[in-house]
N, C-alpha and C positions, 0 to 999 in steps of 0.2 A: 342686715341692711340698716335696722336703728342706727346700730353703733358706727358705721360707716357715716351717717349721718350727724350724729353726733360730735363724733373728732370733726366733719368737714365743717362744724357752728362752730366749735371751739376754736379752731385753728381760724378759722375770719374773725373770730373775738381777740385774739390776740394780735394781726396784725394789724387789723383797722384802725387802733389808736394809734399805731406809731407811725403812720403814713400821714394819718391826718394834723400829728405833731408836727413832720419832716415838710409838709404845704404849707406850716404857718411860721416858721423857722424864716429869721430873715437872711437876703442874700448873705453870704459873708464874699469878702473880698481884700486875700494878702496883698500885704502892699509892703518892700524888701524898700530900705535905706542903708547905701553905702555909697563912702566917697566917689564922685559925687554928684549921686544920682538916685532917683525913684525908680523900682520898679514894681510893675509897670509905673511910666510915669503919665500915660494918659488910663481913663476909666469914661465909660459912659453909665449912668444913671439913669432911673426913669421917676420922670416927677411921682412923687405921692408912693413912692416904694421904699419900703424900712432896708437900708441895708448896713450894714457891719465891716467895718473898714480894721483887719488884723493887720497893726503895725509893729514892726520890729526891726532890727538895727542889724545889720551883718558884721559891723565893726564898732566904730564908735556911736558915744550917745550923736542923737538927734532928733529932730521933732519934726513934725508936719502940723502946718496951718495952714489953713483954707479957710481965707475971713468970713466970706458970702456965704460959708454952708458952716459955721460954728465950730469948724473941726479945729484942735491943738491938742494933737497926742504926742504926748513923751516916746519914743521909742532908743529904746534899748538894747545893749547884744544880750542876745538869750531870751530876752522876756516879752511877750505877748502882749502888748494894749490893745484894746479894742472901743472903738470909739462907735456906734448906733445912731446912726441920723437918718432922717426923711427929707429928703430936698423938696420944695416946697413952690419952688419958682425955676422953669426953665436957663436956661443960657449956660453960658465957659466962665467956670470959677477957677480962678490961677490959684494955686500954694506954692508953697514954698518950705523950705528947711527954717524953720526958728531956733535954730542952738548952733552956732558956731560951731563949724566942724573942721578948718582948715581953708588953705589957701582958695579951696575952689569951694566954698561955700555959695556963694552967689551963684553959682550955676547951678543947684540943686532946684529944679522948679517941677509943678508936680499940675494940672488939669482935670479936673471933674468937667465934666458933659455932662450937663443933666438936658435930658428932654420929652417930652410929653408922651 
């Protein structure tokens, strides 16, 4: 019976930290560029929530800027950016593509929602 006991402390000592790691872990959130388009190209936030925007490129380079919430990530084909913001203030923040990417560049546009 001890030892029954024992394995079932040990075995809560081991998962307990990693769960309490995976609750403090901020959202993450892929976000695909290619011509020429975001996807997804909407997102809702929530004010005062840390989340992680993974950017990357299907094709060619490009970037995402979203003036109102700080974001300009480089994205790239193959390669992972990740950009960590807290939005701080409710409302529709527009992006958009910053790096010329071809004839349809200007229709790359991209919406953060954040709200309370």
């Amino acid at each position: 019976m001890k030892t029954a006991f024992i394995a079932l402390v040990l075995l809560a000592a081991v998962i307990a930290p990693k769960s309490a790691v995976t609750d403090s872990a901020p959202r993450r959130i892929e976000i695909h560029a290619r011509r020429f388009s975001f996807q997804p190209a909407e997102v809702t936030l929530k004010k005062g929530d840390t989340v992680t925007l993974a950017l990357t490129s299907d094709d060619v380079a490009h970037s995402l800027l979203i003036d109102g919430l700080h974001v300009n990530g480089t994205m790239t084909k193959g390669h992972i950016t990740e950009v960590t913001i807290t939005p701080t203030t409710e409302g529709d923040f527009k992006g958009r593509c910053g790096r010329f990417c071809g004839a349809g560049h200007g229709s790359m546009t991209f919406v953060a929602h954040v709200v309370d």
